[in-house]
ZAKOLZA-955559 format. One record per residue (C-alpha): x, y, z; residue in three letters. Coordinates in pm, whole numbers. Example, Ala and Ser with C-alpha at 12.3 -4.5 7.8 and 13.67 -1.06 7.14 Angstrom:
BEGIN
{u:1230	v:-450	w:780	type:ALA}
{u:1367	v:-106	w:714	type:SER}
END
This chain:
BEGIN
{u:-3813	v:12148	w:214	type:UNK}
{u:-3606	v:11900	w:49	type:UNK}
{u:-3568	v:12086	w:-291	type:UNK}
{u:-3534	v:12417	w:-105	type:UNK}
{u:-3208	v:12254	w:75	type:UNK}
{u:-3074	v:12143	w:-237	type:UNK}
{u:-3114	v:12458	w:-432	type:UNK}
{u:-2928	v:12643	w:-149	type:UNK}
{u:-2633	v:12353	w:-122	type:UNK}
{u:-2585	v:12450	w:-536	type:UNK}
{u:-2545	v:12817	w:-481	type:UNK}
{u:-2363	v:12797	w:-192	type:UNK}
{u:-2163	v:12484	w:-399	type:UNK}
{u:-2123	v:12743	w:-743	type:UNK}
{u:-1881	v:12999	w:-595	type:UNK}
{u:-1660	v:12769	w:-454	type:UNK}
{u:-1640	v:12600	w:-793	type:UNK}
{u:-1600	v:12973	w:-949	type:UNK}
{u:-1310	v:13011	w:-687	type:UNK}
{u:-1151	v:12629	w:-740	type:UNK}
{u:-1146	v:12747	w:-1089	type:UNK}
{u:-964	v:13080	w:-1061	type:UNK}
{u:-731	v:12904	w:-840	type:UNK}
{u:-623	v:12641	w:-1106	type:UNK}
{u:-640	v:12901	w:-1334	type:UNK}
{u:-363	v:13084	w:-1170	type:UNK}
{u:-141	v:12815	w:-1095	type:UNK}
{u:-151	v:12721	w:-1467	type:UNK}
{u:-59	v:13133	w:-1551	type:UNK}
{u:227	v:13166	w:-1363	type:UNK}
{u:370	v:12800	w:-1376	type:UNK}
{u:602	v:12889	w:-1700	type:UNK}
{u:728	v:13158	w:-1492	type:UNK}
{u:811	v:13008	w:-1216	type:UNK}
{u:945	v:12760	w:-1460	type:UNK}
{u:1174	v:12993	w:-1645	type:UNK}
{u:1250	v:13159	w:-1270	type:UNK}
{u:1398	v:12798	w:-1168	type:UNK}
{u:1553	v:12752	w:-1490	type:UNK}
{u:1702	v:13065	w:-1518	type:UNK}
{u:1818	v:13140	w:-1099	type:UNK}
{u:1733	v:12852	w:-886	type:UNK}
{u:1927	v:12589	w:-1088	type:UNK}
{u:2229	v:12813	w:-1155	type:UNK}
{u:2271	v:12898	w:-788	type:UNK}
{u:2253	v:12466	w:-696	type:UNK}
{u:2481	v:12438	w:-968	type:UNK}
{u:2780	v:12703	w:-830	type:UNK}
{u:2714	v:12593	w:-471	type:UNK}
{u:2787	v:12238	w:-581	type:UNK}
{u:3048	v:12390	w:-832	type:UNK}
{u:3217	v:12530	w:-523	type:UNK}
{u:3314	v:12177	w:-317	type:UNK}
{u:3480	v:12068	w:-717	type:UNK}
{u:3819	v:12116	w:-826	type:UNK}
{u:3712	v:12224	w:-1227	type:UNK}
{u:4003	v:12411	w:-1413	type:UNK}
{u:3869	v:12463	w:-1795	type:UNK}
{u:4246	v:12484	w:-1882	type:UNK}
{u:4373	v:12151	w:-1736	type:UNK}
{u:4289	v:11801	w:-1880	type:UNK}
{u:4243	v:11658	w:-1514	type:UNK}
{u:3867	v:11554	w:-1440	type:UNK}
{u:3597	v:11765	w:-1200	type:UNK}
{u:3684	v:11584	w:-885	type:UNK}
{u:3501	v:11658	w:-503	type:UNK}
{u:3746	v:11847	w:-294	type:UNK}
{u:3528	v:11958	w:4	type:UNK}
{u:3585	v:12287	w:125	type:UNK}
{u:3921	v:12280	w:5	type:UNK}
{u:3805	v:12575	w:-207	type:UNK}
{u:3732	v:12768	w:75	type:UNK}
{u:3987	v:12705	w:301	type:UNK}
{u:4150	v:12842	w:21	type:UNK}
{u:4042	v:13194	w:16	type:UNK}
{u:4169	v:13252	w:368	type:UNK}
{u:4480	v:13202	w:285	type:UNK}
{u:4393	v:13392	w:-52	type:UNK}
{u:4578	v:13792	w:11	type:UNK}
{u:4447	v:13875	w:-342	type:UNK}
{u:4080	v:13751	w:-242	type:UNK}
{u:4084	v:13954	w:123	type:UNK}
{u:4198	v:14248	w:-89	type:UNK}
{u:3895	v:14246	w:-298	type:UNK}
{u:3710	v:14178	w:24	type:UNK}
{u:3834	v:14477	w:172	type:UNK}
{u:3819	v:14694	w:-131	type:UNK}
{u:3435	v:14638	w:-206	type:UNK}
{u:3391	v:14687	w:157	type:UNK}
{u:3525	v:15033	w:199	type:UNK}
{u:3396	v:15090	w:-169	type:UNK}
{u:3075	v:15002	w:-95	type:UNK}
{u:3007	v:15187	w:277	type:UNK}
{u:3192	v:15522	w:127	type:UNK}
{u:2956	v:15529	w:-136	type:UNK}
{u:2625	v:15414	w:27	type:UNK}
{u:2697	v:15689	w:328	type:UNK}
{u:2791	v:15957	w:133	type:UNK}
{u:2555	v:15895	w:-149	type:UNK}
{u:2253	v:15825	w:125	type:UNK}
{u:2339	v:16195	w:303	type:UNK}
{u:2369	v:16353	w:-5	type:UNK}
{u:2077	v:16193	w:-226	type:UNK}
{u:1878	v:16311	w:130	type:UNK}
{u:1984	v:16660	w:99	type:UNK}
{u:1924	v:16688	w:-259	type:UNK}
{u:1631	v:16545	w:-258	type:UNK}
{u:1455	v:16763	w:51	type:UNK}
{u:1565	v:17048	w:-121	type:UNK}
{u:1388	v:16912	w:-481	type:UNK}
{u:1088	v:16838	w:-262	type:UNK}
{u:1056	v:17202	w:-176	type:UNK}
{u:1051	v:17356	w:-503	type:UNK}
{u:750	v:17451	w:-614	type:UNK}
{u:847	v:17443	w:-983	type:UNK}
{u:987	v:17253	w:-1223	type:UNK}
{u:1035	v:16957	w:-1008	type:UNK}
{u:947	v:16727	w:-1234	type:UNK}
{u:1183	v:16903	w:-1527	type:UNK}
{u:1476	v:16899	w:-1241	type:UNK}
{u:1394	v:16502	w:-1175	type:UNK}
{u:1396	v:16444	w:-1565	type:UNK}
{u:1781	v:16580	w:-1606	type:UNK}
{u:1904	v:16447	w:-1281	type:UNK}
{u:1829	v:16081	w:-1402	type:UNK}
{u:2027	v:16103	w:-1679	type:UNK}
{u:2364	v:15998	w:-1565	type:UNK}
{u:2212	v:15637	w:-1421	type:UNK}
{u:2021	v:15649	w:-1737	type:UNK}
{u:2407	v:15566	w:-1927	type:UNK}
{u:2564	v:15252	w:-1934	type:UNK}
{u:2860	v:15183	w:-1679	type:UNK}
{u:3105	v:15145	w:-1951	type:UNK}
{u:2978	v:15457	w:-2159	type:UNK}
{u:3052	v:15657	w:-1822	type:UNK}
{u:3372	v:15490	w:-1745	type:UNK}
{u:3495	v:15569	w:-2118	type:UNK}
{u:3348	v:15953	w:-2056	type:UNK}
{u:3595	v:15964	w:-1712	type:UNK}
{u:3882	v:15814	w:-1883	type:UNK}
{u:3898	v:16066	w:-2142	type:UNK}
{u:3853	v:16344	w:-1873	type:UNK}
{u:4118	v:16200	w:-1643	type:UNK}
{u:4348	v:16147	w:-1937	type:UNK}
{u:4670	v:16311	w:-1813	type:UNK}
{u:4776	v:16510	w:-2130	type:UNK}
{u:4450	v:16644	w:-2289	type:UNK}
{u:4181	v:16567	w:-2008	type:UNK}
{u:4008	v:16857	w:-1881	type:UNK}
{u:4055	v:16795	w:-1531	type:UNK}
{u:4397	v:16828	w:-1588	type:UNK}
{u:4335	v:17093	w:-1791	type:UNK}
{u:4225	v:17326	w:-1519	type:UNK}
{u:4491	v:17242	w:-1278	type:UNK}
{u:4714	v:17337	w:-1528	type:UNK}
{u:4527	v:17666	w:-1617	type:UNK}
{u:4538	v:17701	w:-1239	type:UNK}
{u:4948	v:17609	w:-1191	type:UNK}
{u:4829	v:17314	w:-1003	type:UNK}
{u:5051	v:17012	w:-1067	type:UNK}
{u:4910	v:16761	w:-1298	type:UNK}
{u:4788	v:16456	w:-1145	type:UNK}
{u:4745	v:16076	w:-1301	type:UNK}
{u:4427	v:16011	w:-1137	type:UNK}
{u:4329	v:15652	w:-1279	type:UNK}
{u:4712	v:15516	w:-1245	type:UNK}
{u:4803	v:15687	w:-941	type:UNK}
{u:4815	v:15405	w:-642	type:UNK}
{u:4688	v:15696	w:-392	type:UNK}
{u:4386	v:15876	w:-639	type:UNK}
{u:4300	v:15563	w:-837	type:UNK}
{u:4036	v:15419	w:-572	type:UNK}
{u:3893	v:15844	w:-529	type:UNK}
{u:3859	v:15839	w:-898	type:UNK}
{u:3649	v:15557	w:-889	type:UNK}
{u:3466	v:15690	w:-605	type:UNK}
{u:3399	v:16033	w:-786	type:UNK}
{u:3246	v:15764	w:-1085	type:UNK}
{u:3061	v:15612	w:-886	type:UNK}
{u:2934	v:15896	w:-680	type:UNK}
{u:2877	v:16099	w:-1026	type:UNK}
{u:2672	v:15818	w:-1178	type:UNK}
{u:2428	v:15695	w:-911	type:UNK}
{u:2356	v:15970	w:-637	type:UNK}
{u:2056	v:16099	w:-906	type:UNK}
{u:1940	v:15763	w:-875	type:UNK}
{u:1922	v:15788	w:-512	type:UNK}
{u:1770	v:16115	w:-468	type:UNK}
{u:1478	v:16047	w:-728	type:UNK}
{u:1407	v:15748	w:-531	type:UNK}
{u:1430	v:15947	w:-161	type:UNK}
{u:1224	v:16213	w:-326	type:UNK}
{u:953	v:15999	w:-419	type:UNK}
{u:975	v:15839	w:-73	type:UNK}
{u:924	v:16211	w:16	type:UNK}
{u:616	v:16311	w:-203	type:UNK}
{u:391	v:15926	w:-68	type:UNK}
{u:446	v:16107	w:310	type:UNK}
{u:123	v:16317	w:379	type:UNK}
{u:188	v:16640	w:410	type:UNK}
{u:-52	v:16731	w:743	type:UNK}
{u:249	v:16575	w:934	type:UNK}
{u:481	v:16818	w:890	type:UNK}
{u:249	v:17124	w:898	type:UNK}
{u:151	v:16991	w:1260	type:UNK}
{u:482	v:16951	w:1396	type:UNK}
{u:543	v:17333	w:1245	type:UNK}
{u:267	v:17416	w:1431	type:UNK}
{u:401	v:17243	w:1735	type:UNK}
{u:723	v:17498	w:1702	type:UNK}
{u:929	v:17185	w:1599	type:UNK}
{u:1235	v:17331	w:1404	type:UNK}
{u:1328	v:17227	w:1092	type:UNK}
{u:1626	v:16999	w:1225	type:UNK}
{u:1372	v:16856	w:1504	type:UNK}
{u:1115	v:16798	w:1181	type:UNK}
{u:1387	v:16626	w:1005	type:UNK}
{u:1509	v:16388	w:1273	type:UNK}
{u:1219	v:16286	w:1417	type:UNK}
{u:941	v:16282	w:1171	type:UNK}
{u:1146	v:16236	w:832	type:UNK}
{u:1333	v:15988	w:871	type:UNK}
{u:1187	v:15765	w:1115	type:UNK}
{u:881	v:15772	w:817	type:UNK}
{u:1197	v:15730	w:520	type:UNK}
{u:1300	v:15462	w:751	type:UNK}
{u:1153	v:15161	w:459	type:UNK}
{u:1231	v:15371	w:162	type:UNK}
{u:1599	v:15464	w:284	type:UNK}
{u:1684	v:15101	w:347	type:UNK}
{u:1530	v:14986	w:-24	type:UNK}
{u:1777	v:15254	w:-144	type:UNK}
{u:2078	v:15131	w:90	type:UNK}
{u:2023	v:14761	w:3	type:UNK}
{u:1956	v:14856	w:-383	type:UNK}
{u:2353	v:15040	w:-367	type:UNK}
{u:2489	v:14760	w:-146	type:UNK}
{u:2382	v:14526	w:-395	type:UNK}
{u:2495	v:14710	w:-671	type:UNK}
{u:2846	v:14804	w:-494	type:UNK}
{u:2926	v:14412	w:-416	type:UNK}
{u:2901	v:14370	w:-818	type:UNK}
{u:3119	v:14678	w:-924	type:UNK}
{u:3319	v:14585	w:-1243	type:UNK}
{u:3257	v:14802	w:-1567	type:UNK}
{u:3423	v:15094	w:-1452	type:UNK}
{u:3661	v:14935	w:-1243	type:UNK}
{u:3753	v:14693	w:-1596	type:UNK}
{u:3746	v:15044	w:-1807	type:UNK}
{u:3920	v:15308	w:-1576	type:UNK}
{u:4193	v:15098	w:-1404	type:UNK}
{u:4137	v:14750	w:-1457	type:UNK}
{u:4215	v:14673	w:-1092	type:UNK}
{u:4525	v:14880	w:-1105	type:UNK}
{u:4768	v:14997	w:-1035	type:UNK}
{u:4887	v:14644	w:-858	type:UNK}
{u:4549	v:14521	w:-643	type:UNK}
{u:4460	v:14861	w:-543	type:UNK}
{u:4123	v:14885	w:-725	type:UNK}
{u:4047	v:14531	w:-740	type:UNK}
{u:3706	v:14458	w:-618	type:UNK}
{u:3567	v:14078	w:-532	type:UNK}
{u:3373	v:14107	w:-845	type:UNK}
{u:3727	v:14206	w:-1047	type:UNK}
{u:3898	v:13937	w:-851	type:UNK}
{u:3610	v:13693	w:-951	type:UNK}
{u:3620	v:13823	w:-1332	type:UNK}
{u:3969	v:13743	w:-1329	type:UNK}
{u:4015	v:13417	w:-1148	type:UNK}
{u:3679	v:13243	w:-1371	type:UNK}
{u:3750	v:13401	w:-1736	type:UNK}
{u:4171	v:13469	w:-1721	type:UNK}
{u:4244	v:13203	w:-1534	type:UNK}
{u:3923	v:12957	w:-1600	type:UNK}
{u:3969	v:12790	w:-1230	type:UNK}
{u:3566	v:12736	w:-1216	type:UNK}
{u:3563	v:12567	w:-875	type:UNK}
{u:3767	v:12855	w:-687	type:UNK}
{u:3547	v:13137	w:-846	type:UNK}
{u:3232	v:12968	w:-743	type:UNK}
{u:3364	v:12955	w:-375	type:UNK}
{u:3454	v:13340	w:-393	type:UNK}
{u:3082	v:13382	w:-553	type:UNK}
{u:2862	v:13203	w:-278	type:UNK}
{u:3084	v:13381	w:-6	type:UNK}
{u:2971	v:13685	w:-157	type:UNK}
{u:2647	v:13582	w:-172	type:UNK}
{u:2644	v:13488	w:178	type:UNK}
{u:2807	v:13819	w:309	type:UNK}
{u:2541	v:14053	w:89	type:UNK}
{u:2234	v:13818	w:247	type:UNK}
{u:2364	v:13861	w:614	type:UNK}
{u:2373	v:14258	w:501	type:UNK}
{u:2062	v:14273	w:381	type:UNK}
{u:1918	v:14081	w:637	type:UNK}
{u:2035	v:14299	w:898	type:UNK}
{u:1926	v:14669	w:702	type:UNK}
{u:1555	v:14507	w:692	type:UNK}
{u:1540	v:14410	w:1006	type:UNK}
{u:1636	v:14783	w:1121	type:UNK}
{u:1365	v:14894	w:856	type:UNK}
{u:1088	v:14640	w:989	type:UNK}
{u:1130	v:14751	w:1338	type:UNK}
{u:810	v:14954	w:1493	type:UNK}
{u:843	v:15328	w:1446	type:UNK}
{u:765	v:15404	w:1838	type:UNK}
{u:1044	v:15209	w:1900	type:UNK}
{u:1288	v:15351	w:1649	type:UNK}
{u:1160	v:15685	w:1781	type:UNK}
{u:1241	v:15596	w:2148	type:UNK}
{u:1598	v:15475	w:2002	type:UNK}
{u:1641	v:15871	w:1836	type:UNK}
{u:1542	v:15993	w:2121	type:UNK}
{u:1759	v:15822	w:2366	type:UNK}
{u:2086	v:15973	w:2501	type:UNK}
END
């Protein structure tokens, strides 16, 4: 009885050694990447957020000193800093709404081919496939006033000729029409593939319900899109709050402040001006603004779909 107890203590014992095992196993795989993770993110975000209470200009012979929030009471007053604020903000919700309705649209109608979808998917990548400041240089040489071929057709046209990249009223478009150019494939190849992990019996019972294709779109699409659309949204927001290579090749934040974006502003204050302490402040209240928005978009994507349906529904 004895021996029987003990035999039954070891096997039971064995797999729990097997598991103890695989568990320090794992912790000693991915400890150099968490160590590189920490080296390489955690420690650089402690060090601007500390960075950001110092007074540290590179081009003055004056020591780091603590200032307190000095730095940020600072960008209130800043007109230059709320201009880049308010820049990146209508940059960024122009481009995330119109790029979100029309990546949709694009890719619903991909989804219904029944050819050559995956050809179609292939060629539409290829503009987020090229650098920011390859496509910036590409626009700058077709907005070029005398010999670029927009211009070119307004003057076959009789239109008059316009300087879109130095014009204070067009320069912010132009960059929009960049943007929009360059990243809307990227958007509708990830909606589409949203599109394609939906099963298919959904739809074909709501056809057979007589839902109409509007009613099929509203209340079955999207509400089931709902996690993909806001990984899209949050990717573009993300990307938006950190606009600089075209902005730096196309108008360099011209003419005056009128394309300056918080990342320009940022560019310019840390590596023209090399005022360390008052860049970090602008960086972590960026941080802080994109967190709050992301925050917010996954909290309307985590919410249960019989809710969000009730919401749609509602007058």
């Amino acid at each position: 009885m004895t021996l029987a107890v003990l035999r039954r203590g070891r096997e039971i014992s064995r797999p729990r050694k097997r598991a103890s095992a695989g568990r320090r196993f794992g912790r000693l795989a991915v400890g150099p990447a968490t160590l590189i993770l920490v080296a390489l993110s955690v420690f650089p975000l402690l060090y601007a957020l500390r960075l950001s209470f110092m007074s540290d200009n590179l081009l003055s012979a004056a020591p780091m000193r603590y200032v307190g929030i000095e730095n940020y009471i600072a960008l209130i007053h800043d007109h230059l800093f709320i201009n880049g604020l308010v820049v990146t903000a209508f940059f960024a919700a122009a481009m995330v709404t119109v790029q979100l309705g029309v990546g949709l649209a694009l890719a619903l109608a991909l989804h219904r081919l029944s050819r050559y979808q995956q050809l179609l998917a292939t060629v539409l990548l290829i503009p987020s496939i090229l650098s920011p400041s390859v496509v910036g240089f590409q626009w700058l040489q077709l907005f070029n006033y005398s010999g670029g071929l927009i211009n070119y057709f307004l003057r076959e046209l009789h239109l008059p000729l316009q300087t879109w990249n130095a014009s204070p009223r067009l320069a912010l478009p132009s960059l929009l029409i960049v943007d929009f150019w360059e990243w809307t494939p990227f958007m509708v190849l990830l909606l589409f593939a949203g599109l394609r992990s939906i099963p298919q019996p959904i739809f074909e019972a709501a056809r057979v319900d007589g839902s109409s294709g509007w009613q099929i779109l509203r209340y079955h699409t999207v509400p089931l899109l709902r996690r993909t659309i806001g990984i899209v949204v949050i990717l573009r927001l993300v990307a938006e709050f950190k606009i600089f290579d075209i902005i730096y090749v196309l108008t360099a934040g011209g003419p005056g402040s009128k394309t300056e974006s918080l990342a320009y502003y940022e560019y310019t204050q840390g590596f023209s001006y090399f005022n360390m302490g008052y860049t970090a402040a602008m960086c972590v209240i960026s941080l802080i603004i994109v967190i709050v928005l992301v925050k917010l978009i996954l909290g309307f994507t985590e919410r249960p779909l019989v809710r969000l349906a009730a919401d749609t529904e509602a007058p």
